[in-house]
N, C-alpha and C positions, 0 to 999 in steps of 0.2 A: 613291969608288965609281963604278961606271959607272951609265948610266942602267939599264940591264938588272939591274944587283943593285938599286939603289937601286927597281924595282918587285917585285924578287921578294920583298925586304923588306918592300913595302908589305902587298903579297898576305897575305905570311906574319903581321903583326901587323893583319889585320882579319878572319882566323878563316880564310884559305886560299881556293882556286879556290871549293870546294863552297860556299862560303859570299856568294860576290857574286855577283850578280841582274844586273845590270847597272854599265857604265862607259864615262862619259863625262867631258868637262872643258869650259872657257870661258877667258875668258882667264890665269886667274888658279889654278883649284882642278882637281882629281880627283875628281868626284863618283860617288859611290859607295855603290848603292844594295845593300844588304844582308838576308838572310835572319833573320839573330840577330844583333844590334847589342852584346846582350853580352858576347860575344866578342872582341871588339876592345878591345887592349890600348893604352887609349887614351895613358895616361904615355910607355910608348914609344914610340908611333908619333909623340908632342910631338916628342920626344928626336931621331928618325931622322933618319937623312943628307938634305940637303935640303929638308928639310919647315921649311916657314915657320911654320905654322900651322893647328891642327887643329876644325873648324866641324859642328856637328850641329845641322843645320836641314833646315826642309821634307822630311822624311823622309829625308833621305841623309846620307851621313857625306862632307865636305868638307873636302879634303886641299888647303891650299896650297904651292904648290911658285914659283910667280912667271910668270912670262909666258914662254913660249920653254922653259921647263923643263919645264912640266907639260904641253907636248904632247908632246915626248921621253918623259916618264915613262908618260903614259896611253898610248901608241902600242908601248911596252915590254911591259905591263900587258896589252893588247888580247893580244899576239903571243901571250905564257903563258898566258894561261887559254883560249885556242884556241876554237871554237866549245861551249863550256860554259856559256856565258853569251846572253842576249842584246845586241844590239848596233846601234848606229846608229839610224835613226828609229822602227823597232820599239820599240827600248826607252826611249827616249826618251818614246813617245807612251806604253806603260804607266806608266812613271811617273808622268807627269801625270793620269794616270785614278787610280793611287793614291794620289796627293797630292791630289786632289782632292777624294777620299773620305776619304781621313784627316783631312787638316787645313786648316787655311787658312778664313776667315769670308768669306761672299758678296760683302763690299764689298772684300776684299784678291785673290781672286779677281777681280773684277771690275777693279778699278786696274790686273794682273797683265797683263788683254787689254787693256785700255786703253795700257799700254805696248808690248806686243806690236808692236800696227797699228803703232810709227814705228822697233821697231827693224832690221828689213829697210831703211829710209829712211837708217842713218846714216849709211855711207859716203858715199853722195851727198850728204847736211847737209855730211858734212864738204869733202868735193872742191870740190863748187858753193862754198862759203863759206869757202874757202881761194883760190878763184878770184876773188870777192868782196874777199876783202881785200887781194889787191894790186892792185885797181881803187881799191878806197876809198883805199889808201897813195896810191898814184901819185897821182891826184885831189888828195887833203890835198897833197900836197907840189908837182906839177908846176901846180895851178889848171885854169881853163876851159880855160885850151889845148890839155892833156891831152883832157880830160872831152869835147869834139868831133871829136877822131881818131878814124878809123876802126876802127883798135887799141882803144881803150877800148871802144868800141859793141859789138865781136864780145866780146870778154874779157867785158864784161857782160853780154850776152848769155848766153856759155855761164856763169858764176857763179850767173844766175836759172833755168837750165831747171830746176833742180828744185823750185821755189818756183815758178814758171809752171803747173805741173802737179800742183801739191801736192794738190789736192781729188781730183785724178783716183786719184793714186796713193794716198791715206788711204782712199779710197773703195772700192778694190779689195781692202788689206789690212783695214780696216774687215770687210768685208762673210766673208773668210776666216775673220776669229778670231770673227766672233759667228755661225757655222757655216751660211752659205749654202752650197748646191750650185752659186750663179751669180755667183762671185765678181765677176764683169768688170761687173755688176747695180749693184754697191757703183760702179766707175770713171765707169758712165755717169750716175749720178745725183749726182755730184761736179761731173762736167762739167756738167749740167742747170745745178746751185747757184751756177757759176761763169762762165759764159757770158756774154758782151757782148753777148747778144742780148738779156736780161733789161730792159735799162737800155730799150728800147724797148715793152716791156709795162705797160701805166697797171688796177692792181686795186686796184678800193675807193675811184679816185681817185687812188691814190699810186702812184708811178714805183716798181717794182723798180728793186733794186741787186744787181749783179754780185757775187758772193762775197760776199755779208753775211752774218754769224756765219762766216767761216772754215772752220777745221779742225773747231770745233766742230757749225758745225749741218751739214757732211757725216757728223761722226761719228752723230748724233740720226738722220738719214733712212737711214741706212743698217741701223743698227738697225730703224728700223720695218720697213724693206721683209726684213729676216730674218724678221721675225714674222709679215710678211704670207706672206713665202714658204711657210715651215716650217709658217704655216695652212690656206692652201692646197690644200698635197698632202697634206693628212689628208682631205679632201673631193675634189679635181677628180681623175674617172677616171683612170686611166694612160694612155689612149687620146691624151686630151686635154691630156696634163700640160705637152707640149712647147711649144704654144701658151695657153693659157690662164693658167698659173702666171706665163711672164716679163712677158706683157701688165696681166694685172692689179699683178701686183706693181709693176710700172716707175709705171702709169699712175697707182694710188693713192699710192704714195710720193714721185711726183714732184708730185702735186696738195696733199698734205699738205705737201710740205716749203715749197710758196710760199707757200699759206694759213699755216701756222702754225708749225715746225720753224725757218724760214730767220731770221720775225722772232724769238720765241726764241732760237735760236743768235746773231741777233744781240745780242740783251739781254744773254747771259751773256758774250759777247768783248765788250761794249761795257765790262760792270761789270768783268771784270777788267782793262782797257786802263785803268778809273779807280781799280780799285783798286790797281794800280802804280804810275799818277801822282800818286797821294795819300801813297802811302806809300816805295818805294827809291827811284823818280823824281819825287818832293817839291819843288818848287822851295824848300820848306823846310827849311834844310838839318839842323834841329835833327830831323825828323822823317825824313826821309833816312836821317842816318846812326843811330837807333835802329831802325828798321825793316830794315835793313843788318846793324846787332848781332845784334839776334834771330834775322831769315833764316839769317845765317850759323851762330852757335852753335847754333839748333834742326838745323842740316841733317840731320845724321848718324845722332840719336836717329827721324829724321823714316824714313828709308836703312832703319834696323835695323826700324821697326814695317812695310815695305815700303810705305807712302802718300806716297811721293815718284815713284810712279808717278805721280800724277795733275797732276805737272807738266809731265811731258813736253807732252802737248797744250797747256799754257798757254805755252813756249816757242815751240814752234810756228806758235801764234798770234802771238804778239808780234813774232815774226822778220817773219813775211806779212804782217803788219798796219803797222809800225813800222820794219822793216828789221834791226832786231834784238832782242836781248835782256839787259835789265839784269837779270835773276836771276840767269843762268848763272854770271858773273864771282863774283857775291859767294856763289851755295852751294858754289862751287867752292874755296873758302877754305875747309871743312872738309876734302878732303884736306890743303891746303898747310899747313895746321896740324899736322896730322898727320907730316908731315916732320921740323916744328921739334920736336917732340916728343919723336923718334924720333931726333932727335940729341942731346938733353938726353938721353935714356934710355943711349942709346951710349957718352956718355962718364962717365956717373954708376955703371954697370953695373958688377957686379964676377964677374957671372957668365958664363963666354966662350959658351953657348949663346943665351943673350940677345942677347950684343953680337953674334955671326955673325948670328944672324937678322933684327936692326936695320940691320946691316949690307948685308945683298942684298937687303933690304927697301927702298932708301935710293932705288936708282935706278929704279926704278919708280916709285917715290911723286914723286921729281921729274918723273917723264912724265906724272902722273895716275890711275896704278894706285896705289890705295891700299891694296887687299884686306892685301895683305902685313902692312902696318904698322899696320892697325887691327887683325887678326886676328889678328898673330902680336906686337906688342910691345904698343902701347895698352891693347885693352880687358882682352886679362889681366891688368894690372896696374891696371886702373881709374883709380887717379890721372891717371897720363898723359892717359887718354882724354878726361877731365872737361876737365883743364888744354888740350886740343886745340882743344874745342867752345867752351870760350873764348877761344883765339885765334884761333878763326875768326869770334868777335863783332867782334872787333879786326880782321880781316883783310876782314869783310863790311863793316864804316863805313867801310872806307878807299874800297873799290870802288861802293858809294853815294853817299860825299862828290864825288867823282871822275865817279860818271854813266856808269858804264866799262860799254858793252854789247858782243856776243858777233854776228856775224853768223849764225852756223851754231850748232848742237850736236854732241854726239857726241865732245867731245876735252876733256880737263882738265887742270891742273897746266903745267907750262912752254908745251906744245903751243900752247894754246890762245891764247897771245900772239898767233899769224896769223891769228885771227879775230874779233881787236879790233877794232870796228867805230869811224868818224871820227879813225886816228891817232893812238887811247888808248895804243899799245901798253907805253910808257913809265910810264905811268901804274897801266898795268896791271901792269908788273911789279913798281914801287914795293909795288901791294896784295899779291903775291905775296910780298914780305920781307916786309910786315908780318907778315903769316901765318906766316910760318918765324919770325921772331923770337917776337911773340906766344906762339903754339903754345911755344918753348924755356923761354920765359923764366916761364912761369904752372908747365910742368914744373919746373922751377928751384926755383919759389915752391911749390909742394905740395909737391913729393917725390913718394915710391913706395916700397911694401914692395921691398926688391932680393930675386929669388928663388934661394935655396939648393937647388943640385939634392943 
């Protein structure tokens, strides 16, 4: 089927034009916000040409088709139902005002913004920290003689600008998603937090410090200074708004954040800098790699309740603080499990819808795209899934025993080899078999209902 029929069949099994509200996709899905959900003929639309897998959450009905596929298909989709719908940021934003008010709890809402602020950041996590890692390669390999070329200095250079400016840039999308009208309010009070001027200021007695608490206490002042904002202009004239609003707002938020916010933010990046030293990064190895187990096999259950938002900012921090990140490596073992899984399902499979869809699920999940092969083979089958999450306990101690950190975020699955930070990469891919093997071999050991269409 062409993409053109393969959308006008989507159309046609989720109740027709009159029936979708809006459409859009990500990298992965066809999201698809609808009038009467029970209309949609959901067995068949499992069944249809190209659909990996079929998802109803957060109010929309979620059509996997794979990456590259499903912007073909939604762009098919958009052309047929012509301006009958709405479309692009318009409807975008009502849904989230619908979803808002429908479902979702204050604290999963709240992780939701929380993740927000860094994902405009990734591309850059990834570029800078790809530029990073063949400084660190070379370095590992060539020595100091490397590490003082001129070559090295600009290379690292450009690898740190976006960790250089990190408070600036959290500070600006910070200040966006918790709905200032003075975004750039959010960049300048980053910069305040982060300044090498600080280090020459004596309060209380004690020397400020440049960038203490991170990500985190830019996250904390920028909040406040929203609320100052937004209390503000419920009081200060109109006349006066233009002047009075940003001055008080900068000037109390930037005095709070040294008195109190900055040490704060630093106590909570200090506790988790110890609570990763104590537990993935253990000089203990026996605590290491249990801490590794768990991380890894909780991941995905962590993924599905959506509170694995609230790691993004602890990466973050770890990266800015440390240079990198030992979590990334080993939650990133719950896809890589999901691979081995997914090929124990492939060859055990007697059903050929199954095995097509384990099938163009395969190479995706080796890039890091998982959606396919948790949504379309694993978790309907349940077994598989269980049996994944535990090869990712397996595939998370290998990458704790090991100490295997992440320069950058933003990239998972094979990818993420080039931002292996100190020369792990090798290491790192070792934990990457474990993970495929692991993930196969517990599928092996369970089983699965095989499904008769």
């Amino acid at each position: 089927m062409s993409d053109k029929q393969i959308a006008q069949k989507l159309i046609e099994l989720v109740g027709g034009k009159e029936n979708i509200i809006s459409v859009q996709n990500c990298m992965t899905r066809c999201r698809l916000e609808l009038k009467d959900y029970s209309k949609v003929k959901i067995d068949d639309l499992k069944k249809a040409e190209a659909v990996l897998g079929v998802v109803q959450a957060e109010g929309q009905l979620q059509v996997i088709y794979g990456p590259g596929k499903v912007n073909k298909v939604t762009t098919e989709v958009k052309a047929l139902l012509g301006n009958n719908i709405a479309l692009g940021d318009e409807a975008i934003k009502a849904t989230k005002e619908r979803l808002n008010a429908k479902n979702d709890t204050k604290i999963k809402n709240a992780l939701k913004k929380l993740g927000s602020i860094f994902i405009p950041l990734i591309p850059l996590f990834v570029s800078c920290g790809l530029v990073l890692a063949v400084n660190n390669i070379a370095g590992v390999y060539f020595g100091d003689a490397y590490k003082l070329t001129t070559a090295a200095q600009i290379i690292g250079l450009i690898g740190n600008g976006v960790f250089a400016i990190l408070p600036v840039l959290v500070g600006v999308n910070a200040a966006k998603e918790f709905g200032s009208q003075m975004p750039m309010m959010g960049g300048v009070l980053g910069g305040i937090l982060s300044s090498q001027a600080l280090s020459g200021i004596v309060l209380f007695g004690k020397e400020l410090t440049p960038g203490r608490g991170g990500i985190i206490s830019v996250i904390l002042v920028v909040l406040l200074a929203c609320f100052i904002e937004k209390s503000l202009r419920k009081v200060v004239p109109d006349v006066l708004d233009l002047f009075v609003t940003p001055l008080l707002t900068l000037t109390i938020s930037a005095l709070v954040a040294l008195l109190v916010l900055q040490p704060v933010g630093g106590f909570i990046s200090d506790s988790i800098g110890v609570i990763v030293a104590q537990t993935v990064a253990s000089d203990n190895i026996i605590v290491s790699v249990i801490s590794g187990t768990i991380s890894g096999a909780l991941f995905l259950p962590l993924v599905m309740t959506g509170m694995h938002q609230a790691l993004t900012p602890i990466h973050a921090d770890l990266i800015a603080n440390v240079g990198y990140t030992v979590l990334l490596p080993i939650l990133a073992t719950a896809g890589m499990a999901q691979v081995g899984a997914t090929i124990a399902v492939y060859r055990k499979t007697k059903n050929e819808r199954l095995k097509k869809t384990a099938k163009n699920g395969l190479v995706p999940g080796f890039l890091g795209i998982g959606e396919p092969l948790i949504y379309g083979v694993t978790l309907p089958l349940g077994k598989p899934f269980v049996a994944a999450c535990l090869g990712a306990g397996v595939g998370g101690a290998v990458m704790a025993f090991f100490k295997v950190g992440a320069v950058a975020m933003g990239v998972s699955g094979l990818p993420l080899a080039l931002l292996i930070a100190d020369g792990k990469m090798l290491v790192f891919l070792a934990g990457v078999l474990a993970s495929y093997a692991a993930g196969y071999l517990f599928t092996e050991l369970i089983g699965f209902d095989d499904p008769v269409d």
